[in-house]
NUSELUM-59069 format. One record per residue: residue in one letter; chain; x, y, z of N, C-alpha, C in turn; residue number from 1. Coordinates in pm, 1 decimal, padded with zeros to 6 digits, m for minus. Layout:
<rest: a, kette: A, n.x: X, n.y: Y, n.z: Z, ca.x: X, ca.y: Y, ca.z: Z, c.x: X, c.y: Y, c.z: Z, nr: NUM> .
...
***
This chain:
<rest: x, kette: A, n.x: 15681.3, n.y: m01058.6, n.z: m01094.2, ca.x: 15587.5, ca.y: m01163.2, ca.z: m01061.0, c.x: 15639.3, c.y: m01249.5, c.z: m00946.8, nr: 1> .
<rest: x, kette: A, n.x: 15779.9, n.y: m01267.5, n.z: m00954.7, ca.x: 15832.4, ca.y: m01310.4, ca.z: m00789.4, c.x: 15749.0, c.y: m01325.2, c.z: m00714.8, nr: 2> .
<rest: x, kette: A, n.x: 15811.5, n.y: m01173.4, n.z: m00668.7, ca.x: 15775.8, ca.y: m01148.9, ca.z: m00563.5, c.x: 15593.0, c.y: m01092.1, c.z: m00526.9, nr: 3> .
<rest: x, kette: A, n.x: 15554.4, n.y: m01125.7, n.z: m00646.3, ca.x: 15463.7, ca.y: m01081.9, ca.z: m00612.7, c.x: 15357.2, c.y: m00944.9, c.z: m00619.3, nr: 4> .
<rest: x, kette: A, n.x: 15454.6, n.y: m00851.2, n.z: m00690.5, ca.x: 15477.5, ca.y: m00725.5, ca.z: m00717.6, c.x: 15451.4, c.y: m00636.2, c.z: m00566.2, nr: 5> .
<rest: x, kette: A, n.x: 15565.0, n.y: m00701.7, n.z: m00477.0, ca.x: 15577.6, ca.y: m00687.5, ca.z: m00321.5, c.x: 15682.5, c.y: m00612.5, c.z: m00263.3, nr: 6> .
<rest: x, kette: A, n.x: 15700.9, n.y: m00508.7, n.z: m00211.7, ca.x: 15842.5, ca.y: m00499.4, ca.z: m00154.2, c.x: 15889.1, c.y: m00588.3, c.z: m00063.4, nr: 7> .
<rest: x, kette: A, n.x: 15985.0, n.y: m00633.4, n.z: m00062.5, ca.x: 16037.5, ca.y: m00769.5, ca.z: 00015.7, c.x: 16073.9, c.y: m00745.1, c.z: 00154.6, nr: 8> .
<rest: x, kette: A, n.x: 16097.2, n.y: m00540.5, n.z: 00196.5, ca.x: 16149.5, ca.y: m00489.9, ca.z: 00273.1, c.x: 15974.7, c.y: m00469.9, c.z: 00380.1, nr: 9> .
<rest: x, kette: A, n.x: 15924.9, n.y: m00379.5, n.z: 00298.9, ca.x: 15822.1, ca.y: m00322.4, ca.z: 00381.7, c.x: 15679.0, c.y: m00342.4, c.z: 00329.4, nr: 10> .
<rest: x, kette: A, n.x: 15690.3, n.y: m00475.1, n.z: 00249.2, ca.x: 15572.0, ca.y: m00501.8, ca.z: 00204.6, c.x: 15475.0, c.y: m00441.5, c.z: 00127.3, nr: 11> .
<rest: x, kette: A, n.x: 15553.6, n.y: m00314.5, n.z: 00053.5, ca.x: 15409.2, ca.y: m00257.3, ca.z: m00002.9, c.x: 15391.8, c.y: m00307.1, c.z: m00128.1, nr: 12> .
<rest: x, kette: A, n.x: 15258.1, n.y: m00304.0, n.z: m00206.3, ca.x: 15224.2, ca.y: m00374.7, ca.z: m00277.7, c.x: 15215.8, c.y: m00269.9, c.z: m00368.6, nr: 13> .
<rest: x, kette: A, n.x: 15301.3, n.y: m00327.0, n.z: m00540.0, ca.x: 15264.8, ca.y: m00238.0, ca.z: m00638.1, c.x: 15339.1, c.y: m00133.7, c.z: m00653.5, nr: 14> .
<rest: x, kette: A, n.x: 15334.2, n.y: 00002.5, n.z: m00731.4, ca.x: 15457.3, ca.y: 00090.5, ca.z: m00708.8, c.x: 15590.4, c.y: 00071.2, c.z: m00778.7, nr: 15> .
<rest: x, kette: A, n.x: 15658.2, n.y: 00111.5, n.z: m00699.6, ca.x: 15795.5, ca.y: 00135.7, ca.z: m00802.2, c.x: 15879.0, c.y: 00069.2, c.z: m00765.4, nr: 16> .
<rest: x, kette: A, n.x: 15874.8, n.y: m00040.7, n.z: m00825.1, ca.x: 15978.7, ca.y: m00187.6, ca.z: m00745.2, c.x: 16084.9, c.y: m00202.7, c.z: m00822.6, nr: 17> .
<rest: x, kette: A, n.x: 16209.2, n.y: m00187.2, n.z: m00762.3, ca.x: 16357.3, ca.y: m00201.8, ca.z: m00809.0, c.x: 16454.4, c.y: m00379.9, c.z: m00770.0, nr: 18> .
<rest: x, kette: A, n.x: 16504.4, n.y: m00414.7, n.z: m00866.6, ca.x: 16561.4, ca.y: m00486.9, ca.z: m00850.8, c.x: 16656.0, c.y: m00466.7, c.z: m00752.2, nr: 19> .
<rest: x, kette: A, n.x: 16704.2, n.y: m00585.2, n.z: m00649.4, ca.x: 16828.0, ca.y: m00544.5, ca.z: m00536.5, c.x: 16913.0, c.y: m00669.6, c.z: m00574.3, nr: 20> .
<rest: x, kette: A, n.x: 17016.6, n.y: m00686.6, n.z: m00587.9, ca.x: 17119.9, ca.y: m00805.8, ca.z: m00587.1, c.x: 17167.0, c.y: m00821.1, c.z: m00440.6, nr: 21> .
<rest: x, kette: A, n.x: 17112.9, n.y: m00978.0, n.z: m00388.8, ca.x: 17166.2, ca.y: m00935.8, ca.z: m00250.0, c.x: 17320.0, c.y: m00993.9, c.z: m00227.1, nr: 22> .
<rest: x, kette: A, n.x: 17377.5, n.y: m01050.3, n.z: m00307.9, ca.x: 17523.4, ca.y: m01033.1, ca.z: m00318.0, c.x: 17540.9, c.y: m00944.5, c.z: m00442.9, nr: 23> .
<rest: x, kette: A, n.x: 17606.6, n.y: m00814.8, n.z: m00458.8, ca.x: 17674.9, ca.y: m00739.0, ca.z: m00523.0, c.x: 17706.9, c.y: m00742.1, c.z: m00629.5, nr: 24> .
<rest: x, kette: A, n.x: 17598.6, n.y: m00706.5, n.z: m00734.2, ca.x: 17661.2, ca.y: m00744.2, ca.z: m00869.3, c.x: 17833.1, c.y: m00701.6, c.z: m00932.5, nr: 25> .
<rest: x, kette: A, n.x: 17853.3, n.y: m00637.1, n.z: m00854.7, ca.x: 18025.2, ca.y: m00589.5, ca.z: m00891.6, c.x: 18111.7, c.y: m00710.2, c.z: m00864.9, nr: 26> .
<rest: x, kette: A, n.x: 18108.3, n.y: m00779.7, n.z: m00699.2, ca.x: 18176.9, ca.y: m00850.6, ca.z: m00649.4, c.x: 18136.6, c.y: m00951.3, c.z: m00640.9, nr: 27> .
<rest: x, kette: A, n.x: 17993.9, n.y: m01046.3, n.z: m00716.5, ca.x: 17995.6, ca.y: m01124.4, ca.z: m00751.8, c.x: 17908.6, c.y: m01151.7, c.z: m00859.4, nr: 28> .
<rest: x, kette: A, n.x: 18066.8, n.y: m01180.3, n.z: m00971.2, ca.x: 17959.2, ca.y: m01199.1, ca.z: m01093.0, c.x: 17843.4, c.y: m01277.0, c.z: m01141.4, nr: 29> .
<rest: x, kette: A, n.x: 17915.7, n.y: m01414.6, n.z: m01088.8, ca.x: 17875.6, ca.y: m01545.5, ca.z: m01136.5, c.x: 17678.6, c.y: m01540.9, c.z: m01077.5, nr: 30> .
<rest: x, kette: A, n.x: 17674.9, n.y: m01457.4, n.z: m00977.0, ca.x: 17549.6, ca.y: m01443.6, ca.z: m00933.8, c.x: 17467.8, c.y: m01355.8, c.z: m00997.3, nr: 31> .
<rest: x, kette: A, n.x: 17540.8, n.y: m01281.4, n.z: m01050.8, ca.x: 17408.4, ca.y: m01158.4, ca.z: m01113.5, c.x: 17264.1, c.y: m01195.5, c.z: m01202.6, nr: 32> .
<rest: x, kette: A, n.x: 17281.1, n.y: m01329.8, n.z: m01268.7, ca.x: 17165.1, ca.y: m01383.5, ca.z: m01342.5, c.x: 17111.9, c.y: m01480.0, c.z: m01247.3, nr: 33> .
<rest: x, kette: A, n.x: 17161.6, n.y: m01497.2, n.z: m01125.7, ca.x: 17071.4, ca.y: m01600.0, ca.z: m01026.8, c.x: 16918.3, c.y: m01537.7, c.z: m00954.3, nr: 34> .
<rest: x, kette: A, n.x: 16842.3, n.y: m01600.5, n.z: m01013.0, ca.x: 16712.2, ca.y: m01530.0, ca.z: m00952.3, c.x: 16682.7, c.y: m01527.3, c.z: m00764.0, nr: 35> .
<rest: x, kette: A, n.x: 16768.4, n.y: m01631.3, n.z: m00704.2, ca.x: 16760.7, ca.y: m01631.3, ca.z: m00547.9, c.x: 16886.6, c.y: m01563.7, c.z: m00544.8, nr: 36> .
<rest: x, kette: A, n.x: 16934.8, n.y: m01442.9, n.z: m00599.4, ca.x: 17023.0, ca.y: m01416.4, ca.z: m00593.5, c.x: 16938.3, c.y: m01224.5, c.z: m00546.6, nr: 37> .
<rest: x, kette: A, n.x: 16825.0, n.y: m01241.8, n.z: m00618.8, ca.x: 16741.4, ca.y: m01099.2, ca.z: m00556.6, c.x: 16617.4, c.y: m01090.9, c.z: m00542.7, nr: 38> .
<rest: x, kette: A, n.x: 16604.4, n.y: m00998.1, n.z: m00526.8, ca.x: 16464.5, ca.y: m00904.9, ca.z: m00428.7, c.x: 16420.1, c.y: m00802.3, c.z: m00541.8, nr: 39> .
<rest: x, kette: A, n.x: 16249.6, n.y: m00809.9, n.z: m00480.7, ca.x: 16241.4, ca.y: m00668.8, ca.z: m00504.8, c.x: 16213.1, c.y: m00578.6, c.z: m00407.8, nr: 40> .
<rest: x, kette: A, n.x: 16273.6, n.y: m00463.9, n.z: m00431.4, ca.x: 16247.1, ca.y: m00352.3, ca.z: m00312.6, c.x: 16154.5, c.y: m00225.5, c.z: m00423.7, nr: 41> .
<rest: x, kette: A, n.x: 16068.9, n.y: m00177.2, n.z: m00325.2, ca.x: 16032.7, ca.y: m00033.0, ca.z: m00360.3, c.x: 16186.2, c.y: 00041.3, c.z: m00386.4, nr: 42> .
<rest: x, kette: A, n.x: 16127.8, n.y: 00195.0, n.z: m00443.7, ca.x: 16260.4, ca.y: 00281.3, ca.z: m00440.9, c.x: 16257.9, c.y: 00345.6, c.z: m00312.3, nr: 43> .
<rest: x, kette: A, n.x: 16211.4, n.y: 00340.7, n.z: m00244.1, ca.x: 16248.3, ca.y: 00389.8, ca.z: m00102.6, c.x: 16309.3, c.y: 00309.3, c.z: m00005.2, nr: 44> .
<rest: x, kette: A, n.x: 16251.7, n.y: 00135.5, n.z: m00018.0, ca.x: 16358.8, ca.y: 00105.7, ca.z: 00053.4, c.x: 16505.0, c.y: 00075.3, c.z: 00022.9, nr: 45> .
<rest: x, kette: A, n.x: 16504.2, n.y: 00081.0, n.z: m00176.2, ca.x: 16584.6, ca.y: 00045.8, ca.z: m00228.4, c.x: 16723.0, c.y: 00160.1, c.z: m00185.4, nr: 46> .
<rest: x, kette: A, n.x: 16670.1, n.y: 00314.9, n.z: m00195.5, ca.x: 16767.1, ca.y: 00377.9, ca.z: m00172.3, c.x: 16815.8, c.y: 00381.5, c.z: m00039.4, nr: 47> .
<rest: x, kette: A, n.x: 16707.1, n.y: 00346.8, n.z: 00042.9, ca.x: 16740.8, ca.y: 00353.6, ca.z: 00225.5, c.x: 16852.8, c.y: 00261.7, c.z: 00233.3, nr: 48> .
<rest: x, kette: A, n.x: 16818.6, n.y: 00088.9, n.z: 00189.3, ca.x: 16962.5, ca.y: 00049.9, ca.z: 00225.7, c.x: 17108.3, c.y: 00032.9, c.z: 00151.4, nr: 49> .
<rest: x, kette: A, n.x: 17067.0, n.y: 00133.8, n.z: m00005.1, ca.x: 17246.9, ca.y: 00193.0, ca.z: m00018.3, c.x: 17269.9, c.y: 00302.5, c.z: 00073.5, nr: 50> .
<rest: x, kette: A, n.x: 17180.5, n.y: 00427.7, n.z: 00083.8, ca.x: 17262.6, ca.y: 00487.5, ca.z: 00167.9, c.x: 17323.0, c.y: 00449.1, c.z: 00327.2, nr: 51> .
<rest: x, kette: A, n.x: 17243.3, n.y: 00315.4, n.z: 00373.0, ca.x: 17322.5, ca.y: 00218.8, ca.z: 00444.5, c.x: 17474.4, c.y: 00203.1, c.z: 00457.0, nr: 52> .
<rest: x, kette: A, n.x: 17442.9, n.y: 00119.9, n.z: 00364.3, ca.x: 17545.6, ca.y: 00051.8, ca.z: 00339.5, c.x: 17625.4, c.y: 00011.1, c.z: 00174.4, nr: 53> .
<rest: x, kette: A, n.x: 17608.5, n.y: 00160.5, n.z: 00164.4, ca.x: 17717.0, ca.y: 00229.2, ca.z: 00023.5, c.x: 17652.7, c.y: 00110.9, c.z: m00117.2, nr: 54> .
<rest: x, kette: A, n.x: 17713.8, n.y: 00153.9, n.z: m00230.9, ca.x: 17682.5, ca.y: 00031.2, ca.z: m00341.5, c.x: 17824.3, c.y: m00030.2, c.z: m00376.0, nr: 55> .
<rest: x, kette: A, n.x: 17811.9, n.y: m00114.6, n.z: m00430.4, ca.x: 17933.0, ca.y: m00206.8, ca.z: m00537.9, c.x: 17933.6, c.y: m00311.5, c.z: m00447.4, nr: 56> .
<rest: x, kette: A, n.x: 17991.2, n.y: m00327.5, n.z: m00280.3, ca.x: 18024.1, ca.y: m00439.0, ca.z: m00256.3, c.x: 17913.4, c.y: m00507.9, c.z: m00170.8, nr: 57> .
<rest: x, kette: A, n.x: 17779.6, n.y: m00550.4, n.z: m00177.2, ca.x: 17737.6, ca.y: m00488.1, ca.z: m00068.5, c.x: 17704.1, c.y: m00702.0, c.z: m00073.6, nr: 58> .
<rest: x, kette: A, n.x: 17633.6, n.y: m00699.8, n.z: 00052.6, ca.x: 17653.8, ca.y: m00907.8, ca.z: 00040.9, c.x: 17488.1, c.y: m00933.0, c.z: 00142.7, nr: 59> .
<rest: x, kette: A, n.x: 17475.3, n.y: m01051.8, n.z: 00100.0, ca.x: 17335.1, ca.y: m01087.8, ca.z: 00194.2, c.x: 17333.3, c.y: m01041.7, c.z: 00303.1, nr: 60> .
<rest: x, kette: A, n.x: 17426.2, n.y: m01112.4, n.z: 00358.3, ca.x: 17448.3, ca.y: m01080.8, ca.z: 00535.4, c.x: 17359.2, c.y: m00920.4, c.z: 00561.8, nr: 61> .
<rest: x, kette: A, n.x: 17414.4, n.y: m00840.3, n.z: 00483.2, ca.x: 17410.7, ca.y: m00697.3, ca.z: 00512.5, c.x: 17236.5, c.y: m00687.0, c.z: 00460.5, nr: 62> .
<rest: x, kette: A, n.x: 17169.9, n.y: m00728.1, n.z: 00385.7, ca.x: 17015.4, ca.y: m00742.1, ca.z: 00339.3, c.x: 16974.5, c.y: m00809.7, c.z: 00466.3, nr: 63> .
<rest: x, kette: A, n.x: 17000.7, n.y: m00910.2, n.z: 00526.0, ca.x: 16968.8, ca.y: m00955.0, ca.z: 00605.0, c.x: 16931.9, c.y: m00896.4, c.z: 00780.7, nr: 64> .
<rest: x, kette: A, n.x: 17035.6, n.y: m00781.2, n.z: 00757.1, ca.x: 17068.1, ca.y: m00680.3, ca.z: 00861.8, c.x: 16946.4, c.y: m00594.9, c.z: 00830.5, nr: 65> .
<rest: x, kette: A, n.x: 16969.9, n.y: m00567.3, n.z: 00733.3, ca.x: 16868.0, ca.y: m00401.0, ca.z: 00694.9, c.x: 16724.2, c.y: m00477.2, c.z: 00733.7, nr: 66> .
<rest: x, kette: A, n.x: 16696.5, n.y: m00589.0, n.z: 00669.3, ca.x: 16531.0, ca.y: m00640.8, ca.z: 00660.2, c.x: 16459.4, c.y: m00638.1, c.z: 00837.3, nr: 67> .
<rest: x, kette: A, n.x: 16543.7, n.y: m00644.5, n.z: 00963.0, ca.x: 16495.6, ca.y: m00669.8, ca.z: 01020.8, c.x: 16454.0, c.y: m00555.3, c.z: 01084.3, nr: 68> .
***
């Protein structure tokens, strides 16, 4: 409901929307229950930017990169 049931990446509406942590739930814990802490992405863009930029450590900055 966020988002809207939106991809945050490419806007599509509805579909198969995956949670993204945009700081790294591995490398930062204290964030993982923070709701401005994520997105939702479709699974396409979800998998486009791990195979980016790998999983475990991954940080805003780098969401910030991919979105544009």
């Amino acid at each position: 409901q966020k988002a809207n049931f939106t991809c945050d990446k490419c806007t599509t509406r509805g579909g198969s929307l995956q949670a993204h942590h945009l700081n790294g739930f591995n490398s930062f814990p204290e964030q993982r229950l923070l709701p401005e802490n994520g997105v939702c992405l479709c699974k396409d863009c979800h998998d486009e930017f791990h195979l980016k930029y790998g999983k475990g450590n991954n940080t805003k900055e780098q969401y910030k990169e991919f979105k544009c």
